[in-house]
C-alpha positions in Angstrom: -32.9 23.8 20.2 -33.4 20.3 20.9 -30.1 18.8 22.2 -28.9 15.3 19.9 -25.9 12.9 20.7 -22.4 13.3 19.9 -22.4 10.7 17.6 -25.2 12.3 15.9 -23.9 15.9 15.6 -20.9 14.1 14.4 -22.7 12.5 12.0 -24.5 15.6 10.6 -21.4 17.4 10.2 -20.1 14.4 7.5 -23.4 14.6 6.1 -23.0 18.7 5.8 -19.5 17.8 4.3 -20.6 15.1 1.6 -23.6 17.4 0.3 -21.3 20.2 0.3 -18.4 18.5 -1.4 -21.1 16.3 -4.0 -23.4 19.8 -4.9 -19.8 21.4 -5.6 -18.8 18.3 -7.6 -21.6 18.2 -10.1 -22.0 22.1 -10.3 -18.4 22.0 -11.7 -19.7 20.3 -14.8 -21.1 23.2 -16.2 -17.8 25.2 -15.5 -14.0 24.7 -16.7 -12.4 22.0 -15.6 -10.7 24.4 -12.8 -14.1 24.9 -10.8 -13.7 21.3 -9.7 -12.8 22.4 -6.0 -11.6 18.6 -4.7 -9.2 18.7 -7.4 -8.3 22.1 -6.8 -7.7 21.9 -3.2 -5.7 18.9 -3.6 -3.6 20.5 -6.1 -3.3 23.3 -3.5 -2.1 20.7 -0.9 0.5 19.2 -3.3 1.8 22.3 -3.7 2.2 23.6 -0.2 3.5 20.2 0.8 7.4 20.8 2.2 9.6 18.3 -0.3 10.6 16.0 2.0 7.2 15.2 2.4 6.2 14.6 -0.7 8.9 12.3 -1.1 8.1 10.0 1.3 4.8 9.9 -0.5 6.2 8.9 -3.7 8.5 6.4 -1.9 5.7 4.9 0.5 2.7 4.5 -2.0 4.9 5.0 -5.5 1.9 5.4 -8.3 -0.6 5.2 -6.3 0.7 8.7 -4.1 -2.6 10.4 -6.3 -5.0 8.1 -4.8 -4.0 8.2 -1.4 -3.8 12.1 -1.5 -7.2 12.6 -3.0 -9.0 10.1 -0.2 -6.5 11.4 2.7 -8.3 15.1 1.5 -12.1 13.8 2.0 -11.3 12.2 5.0 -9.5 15.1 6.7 -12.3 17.0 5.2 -15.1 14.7 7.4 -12.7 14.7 10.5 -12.9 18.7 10.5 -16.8 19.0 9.7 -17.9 16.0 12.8 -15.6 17.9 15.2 -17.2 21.4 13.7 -20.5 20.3 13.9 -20.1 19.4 17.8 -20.2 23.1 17.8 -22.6 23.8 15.9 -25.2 26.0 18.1 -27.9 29.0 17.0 -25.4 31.7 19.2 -22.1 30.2 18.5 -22.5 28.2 14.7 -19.1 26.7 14.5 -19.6 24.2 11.9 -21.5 26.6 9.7 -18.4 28.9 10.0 -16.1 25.9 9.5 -17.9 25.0 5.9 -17.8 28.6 5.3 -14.0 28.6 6.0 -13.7 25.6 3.5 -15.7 27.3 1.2 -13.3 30.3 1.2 -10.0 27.7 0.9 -11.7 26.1 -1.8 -12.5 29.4 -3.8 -8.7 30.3 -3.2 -7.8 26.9 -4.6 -10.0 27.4 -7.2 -9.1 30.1 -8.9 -4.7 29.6 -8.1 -5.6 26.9 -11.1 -4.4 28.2 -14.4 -6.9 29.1 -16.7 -9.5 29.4 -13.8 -12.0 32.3 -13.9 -14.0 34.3 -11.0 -17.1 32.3 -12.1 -15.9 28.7 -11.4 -16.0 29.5 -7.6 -19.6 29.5 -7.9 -20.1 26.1 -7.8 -18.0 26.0 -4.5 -20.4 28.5 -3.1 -23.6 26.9 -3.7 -22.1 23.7 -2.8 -21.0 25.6 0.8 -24.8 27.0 1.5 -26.5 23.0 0.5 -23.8 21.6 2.9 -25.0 24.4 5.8 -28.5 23.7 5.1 -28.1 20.3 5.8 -26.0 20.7 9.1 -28.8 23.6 10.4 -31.5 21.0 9.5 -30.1 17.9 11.2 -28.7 19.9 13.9 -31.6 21.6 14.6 -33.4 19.0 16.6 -36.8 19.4 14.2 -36.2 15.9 12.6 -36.2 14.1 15.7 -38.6 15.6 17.7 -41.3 15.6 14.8 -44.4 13.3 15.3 -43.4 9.7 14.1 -45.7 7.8 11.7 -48.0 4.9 12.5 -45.7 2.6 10.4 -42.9 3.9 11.9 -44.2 3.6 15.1 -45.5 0.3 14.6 -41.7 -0.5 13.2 -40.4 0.7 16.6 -38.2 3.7 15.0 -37.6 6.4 17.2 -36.9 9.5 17.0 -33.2 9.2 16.8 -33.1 6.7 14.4 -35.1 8.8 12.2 -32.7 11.3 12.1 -29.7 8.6 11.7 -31.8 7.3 8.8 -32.2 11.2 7.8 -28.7 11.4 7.9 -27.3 8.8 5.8 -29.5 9.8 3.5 -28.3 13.1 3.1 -25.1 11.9 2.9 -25.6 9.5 0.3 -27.0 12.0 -2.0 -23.9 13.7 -1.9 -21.7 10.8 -2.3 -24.1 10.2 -5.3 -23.9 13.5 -6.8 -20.0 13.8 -6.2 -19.5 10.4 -8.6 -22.5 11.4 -10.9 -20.4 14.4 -11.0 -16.8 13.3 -11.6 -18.2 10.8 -13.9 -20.2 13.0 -15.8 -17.4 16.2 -16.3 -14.8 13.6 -16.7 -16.8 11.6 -20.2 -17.7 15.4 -21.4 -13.9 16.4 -21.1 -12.4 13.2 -21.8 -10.2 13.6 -25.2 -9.9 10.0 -25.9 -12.1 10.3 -29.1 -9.6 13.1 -30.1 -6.8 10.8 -29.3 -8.6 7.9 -31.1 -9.3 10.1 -34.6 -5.1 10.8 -34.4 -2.9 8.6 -36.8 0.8 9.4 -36.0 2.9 10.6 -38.9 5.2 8.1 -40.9 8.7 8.8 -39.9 11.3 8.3 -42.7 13.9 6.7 -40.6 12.7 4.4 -37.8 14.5 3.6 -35.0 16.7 0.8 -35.1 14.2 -2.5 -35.2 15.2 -4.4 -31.5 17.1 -7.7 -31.3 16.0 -10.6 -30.0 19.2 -11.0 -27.6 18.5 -7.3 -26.0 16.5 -9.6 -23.5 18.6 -12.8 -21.5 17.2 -16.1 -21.9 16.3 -17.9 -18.8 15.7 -16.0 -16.4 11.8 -13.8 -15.9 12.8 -10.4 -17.1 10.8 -7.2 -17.6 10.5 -6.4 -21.4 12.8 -4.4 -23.0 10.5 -2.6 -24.0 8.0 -1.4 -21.7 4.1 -1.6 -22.8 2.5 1.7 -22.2 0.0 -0.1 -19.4 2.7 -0.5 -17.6 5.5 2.6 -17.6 5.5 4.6 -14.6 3.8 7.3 -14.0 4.9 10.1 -11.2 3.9 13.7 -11.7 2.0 16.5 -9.6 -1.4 16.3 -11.5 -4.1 15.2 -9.6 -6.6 15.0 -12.1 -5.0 13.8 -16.0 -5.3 17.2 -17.6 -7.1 16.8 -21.2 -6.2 19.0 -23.7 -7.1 18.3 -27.1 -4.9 18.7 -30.8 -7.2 21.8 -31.6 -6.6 23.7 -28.4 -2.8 22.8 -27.8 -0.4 25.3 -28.8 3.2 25.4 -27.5 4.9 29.1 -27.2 8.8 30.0 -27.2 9.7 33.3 -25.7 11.9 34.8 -23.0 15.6 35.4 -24.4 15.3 34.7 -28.0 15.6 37.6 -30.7 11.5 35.9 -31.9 8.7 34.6 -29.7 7.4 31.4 -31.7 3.8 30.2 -31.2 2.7 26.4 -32.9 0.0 25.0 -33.2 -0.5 21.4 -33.3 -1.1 21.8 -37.2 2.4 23.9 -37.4 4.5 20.0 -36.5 4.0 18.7 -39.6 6.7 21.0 -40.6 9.2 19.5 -38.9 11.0 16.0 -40.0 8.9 13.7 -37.5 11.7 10.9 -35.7 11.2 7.7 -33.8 13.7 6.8 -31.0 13.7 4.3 -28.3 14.6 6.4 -24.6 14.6 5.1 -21.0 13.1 7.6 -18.6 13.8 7.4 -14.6 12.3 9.4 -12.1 14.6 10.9 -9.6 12.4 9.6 -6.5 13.7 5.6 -8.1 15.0 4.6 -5.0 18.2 1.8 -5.4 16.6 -1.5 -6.9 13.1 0.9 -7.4 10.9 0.2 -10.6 10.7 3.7 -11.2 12.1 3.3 -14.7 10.6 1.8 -17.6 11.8 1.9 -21.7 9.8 3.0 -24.4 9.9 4.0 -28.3 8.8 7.7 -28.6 7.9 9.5 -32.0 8.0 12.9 -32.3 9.9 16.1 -33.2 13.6 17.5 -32.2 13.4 20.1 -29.9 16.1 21.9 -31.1 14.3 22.3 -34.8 11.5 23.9 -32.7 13.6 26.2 -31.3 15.7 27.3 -34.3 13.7 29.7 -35.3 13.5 31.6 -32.4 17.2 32.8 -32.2 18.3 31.8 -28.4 20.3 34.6 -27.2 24.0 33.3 -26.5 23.4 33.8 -22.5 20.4 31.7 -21.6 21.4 28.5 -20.1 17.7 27.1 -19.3 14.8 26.3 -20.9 11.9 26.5 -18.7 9.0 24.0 -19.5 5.5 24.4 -18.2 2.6 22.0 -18.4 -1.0 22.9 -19.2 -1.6 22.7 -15.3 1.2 24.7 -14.2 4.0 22.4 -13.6 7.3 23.7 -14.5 11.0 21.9 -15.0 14.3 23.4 -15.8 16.3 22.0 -17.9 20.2 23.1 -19.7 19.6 24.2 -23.2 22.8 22.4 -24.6 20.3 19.4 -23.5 17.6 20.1 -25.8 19.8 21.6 -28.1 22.9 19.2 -28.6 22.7 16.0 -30.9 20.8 13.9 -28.2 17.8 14.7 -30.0 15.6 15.6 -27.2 12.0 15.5 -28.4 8.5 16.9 -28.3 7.2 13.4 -28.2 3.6 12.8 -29.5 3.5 8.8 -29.7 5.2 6.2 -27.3 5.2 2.1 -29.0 3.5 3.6 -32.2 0.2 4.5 -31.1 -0.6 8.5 -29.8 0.6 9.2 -26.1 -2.1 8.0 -23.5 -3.6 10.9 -22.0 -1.9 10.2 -18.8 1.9 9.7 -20.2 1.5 14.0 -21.8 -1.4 13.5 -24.2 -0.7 15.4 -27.3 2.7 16.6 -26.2 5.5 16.2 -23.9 9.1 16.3 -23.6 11.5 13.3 -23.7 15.3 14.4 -22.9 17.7 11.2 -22.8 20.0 11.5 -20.0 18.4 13.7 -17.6 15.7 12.8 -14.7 12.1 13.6 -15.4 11.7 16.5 -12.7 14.1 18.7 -14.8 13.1 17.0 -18.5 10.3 15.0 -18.7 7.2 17.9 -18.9 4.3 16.3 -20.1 1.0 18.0 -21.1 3.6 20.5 -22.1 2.5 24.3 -23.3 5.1 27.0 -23.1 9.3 26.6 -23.4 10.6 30.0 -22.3 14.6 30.6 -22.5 16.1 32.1 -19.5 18.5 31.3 -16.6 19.4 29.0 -14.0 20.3 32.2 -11.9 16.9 33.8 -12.5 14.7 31.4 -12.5 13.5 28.1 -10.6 11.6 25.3 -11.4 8.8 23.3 -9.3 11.0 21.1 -7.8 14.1 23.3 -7.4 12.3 25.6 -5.1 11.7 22.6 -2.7 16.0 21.7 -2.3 16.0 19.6 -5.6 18.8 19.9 -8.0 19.0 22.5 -11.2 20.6 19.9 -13.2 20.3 16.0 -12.5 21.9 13.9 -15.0 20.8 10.4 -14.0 23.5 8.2 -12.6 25.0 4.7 -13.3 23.1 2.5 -11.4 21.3 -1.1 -11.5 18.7 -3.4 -10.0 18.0 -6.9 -9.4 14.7 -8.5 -10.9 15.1 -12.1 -9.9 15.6 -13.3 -7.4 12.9 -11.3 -5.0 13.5 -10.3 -1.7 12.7 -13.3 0.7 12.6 -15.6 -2.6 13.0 -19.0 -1.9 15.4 -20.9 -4.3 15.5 -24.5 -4.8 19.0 -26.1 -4.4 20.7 -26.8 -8.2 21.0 -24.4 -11.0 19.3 -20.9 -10.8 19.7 -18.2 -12.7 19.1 -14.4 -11.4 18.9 -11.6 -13.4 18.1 -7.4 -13.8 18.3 -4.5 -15.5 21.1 -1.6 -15.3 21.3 2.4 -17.0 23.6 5.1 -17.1 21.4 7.0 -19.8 23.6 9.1 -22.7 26.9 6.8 -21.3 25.8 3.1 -21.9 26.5 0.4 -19.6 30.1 -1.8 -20.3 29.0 -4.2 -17.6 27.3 -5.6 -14.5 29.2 -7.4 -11.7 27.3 -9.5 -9.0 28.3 -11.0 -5.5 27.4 -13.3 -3.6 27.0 -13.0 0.3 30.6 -12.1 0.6 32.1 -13.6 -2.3 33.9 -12.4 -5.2 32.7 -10.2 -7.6 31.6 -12.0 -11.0 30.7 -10.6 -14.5 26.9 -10.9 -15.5 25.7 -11.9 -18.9 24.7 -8.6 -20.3 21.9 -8.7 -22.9 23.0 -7.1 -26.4 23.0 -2.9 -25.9 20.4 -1.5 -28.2 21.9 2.0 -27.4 23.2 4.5 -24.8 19.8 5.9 -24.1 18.1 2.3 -23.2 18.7 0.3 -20.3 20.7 -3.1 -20.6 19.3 -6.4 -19.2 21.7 -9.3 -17.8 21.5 -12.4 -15.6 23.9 -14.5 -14.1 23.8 -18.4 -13.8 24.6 -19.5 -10.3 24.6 -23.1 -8.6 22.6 -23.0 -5.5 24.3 -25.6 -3.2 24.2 -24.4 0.8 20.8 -24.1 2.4 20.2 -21.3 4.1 19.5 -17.1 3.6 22.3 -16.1 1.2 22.3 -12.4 -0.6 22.9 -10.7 -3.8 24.2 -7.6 -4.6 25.2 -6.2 -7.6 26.7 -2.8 -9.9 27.3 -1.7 -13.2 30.0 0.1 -14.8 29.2 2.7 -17.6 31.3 2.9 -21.0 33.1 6.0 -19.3 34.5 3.3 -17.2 32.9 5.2 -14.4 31.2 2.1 -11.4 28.3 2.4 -9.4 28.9 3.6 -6.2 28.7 2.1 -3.1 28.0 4.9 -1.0 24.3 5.0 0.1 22.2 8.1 -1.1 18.4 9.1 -0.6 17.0 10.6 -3.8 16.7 13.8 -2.7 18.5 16.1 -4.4 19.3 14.5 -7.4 19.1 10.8 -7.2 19.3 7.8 -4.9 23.1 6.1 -5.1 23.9 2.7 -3.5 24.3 -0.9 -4.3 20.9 -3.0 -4.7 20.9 -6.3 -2.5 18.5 -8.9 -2.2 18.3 -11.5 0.4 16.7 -15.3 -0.3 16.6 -18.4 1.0 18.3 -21.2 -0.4 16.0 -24.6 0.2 
């Protein structure tokens, strides 16, 4: 076997990856949505990833953690199959062994999807042998040591460049067929046209209507109410499962004296209610923007589960997703007069595909890892003592009520601020308590009341700003906390978010000029 450079072998081995990974990819179409082995084992990787690490992720690249995980994958995927197909020899064939070894860990990932079947491996598999085939043939020294053509000859290409040209061009068929592939399965899945054909029901008693002095004049302040372009988005689901009205159904078993199955149809049963709700994610770090306001329509959760007869001892109501997530949260929660919902509409239109499209779970006062399920399937009644959720098992808390805390908007860190009148500004929460008031200080001044923005409810967040005269040049900072109409202040002492939410004062230096 002819011997080829290092850079070469490399070369063939990200080549052997990309037809590999882009065969696999557009297979997949003709499969469930779980034969889509990229997705699959990044999934696998969420889910083997210690907490701690994942919530550095959140914290480091926020909304876009999806994103970096899926490209960090492919590229730890090429680094393994270059250094592989160093190896790669007719006695010893290490990178055929190493795509066979990723062809194994992708059938494992596979088929630990829910709802995957034996059959959506084989896409994996004939991916695997196309991705060997291509490291045996550009490995194999046949490519550059066949007879060049007079045009290439009278080009001046060589032999080696032949083969680089061979090369990239085996890899860009696979980059080609992975997009064709993910484009393709993801417009013959997509449920947007069954999202489109859905009008939401008319509710009979709206949610308050929102006054104009919710929101401080002034001062550049992010809407009460939060369009649905922009609300945050943080959950484990790598690819935005898409699960249509006809195929939903949502079960209620465990300890109840009647397991209850709906179907989408079954809702319209139910009184339909509107109500406006802030959700925060537990990985908000202080000052984060991991918060946002919306107005959800939907159904109580506790008239869905009326009719299943919760046995007196069951504490927790386990939630899972379509894609296998689960949360824990207390029944009293979804149960008391909160009016926790199975939310199918957020600001009037149906819930975007990404924010739990046609169902998901909306609990006021309680972080979304033990609340918020979206895409949501199955509610089974159990026990804190028996069972834990995803997060739970990786050191987070069974019960997170979100905590009093606030953030400052304006100015920005680093702002500079011309001298004369300014006025600074932010939002503050204590979801299911309300918030009484804000205080802000200056550098090491005394604490001042803000100007709170009218309170819609106890669920929403309040805005406020504060009117200050900027007279001595120079960095100055801004700190501020809220007190909660328990009377109840922010606390001072500094917490990470991990196990059940970040504590702390938020401060903001800016220079005065």
């Amino acid at each position: 076997m002819a011997r080829t450079s290092t850079g070469l072998r490399m070369g063939a081995g990200v080549a052997a990856a990309a037809a590999a990974l882009g065969v696999a990819q557009l297979l997949a179409v003709f499969f469930s949505p779980a034969a889509d082995a990229r997705t699959a084992v990044g999934t696998a990787v969420i889910n083997l990833t210690p907490g701690p690490v994942k919530e550095w992720a959140i914290q480091t690249f926020g909304t876009a953690d999806k994103l970096f995980l899926s490209v960090m994958v492919i590229v730890m995927i090429g680094v393994l199959a270059a250094v592989a197909a160093l190896g790669e020899r007719s006695r010893i064939p290490t990178g055929t062994l190493a795509i066979l070894a990723g062809a194994v860990a992708g059938s494992a990932a596979v088929l630990a999807l829910p709802g995957a079947r034996p059959v959506d491996i084989i896409p994996t598999l004939i991916g695997a042998v196309c991705g060997i085939a291509v490291l045996r043939l550009l490995t194999s020294g046949r490519i550059a040591e066949g007879r060049a053509t007079a045009s290439m000859e009278a080009a001046g290409v060589d032999p080696g460049r032949r083969l680089s040209l061979v090369t990239l061009g085996f890899a860009g068929v696979g980059l080609l067929s992975g997009v064709g592939g993910a484009v393709i399965g993801r417009g013959l899945r997509s449920v947007s046209g069954d999202r489109d054909s859905f009008a939401l029901p008319a509710v009979k008693s709206p949610a308050p209507p929102i006054p104009a002095d919710v929101q401080p004049q002034g001062v550049q302040l992010p809407n009460f109410i939060t369009s649905n372009a922009d609300f945050y988005r943080i959950d484990t689901a790598l690819r935005v499962p898409q699960l249509s009205r006809a195929d939903w159904r949502l079960r209620i078993h465990g300890m109840v004296d009647r397991e209850v199955t709906y179907t989408f149809e079954d809702l319209r049963k139910f009184e339909p209610i509107e109500k406006v709700v802030t959700l925060t994610c537990v990985s908000n770090p202080v000052g984060g923007d991991l918060i946002s306001n919306a107005t959800w329509t939907g159904y109580r959760v506790r008239d869905l589960l009326r009719d299943s007869g919760i046995h007196a001892d069951a504490d927790m109501v386990l939630s899972t997703s379509i894609d296998g997530f689960t949360a824990g949260t207390p029944v009293e929660a979804l149960s008391d007069g909160r009016d926790s919902m199975l939310a199918i509409g957020m600001n009037g239109v149906p819930l975007p595909v990404e924010h739990g499209y046609p169902a998901r779970l909306v609990v006021p006062g309680l972080y979304g890892f033990v609340s918020a399920t979206k895409w949501v399937t199955d509610l089974e009644l159990t026990r804190f003592d028996r069972t834990q959720a995803y997060w739970t098992k990786l050191g987070w808390s069974e019960r997170a009520p979100i905590k009093t805390e606030s953030r400052i908007d304006v100015p920005r860190d680093g702002q500079k601020v011309p001298v004369g009148p300014v006025t600074f500004g932010g939002v503050a929460w204590a979801q299911s308590r309300g918030i009484q008031s804000v205080q802000v200080r200056i550098d090491d001044g005394p604490w001042q009341f803000a100007r709170l923005g009218a309170s819609y409810s106890n669920d929403t967040w309040r805005l406020w700003s504060f009117p200050w005269q900027a007279t001595a040049p120079g960095t100055h900072t801004i700190t501020a906390r809220a007190t909660d109409n328990t009377g109840a202040t922010q606390t001072q002492d500094q917490a990470t978010p991990a196990p059940d939410g970040a504590t702390g004062w938020p401060s903001v230096s800016f220079e005065v000029r």
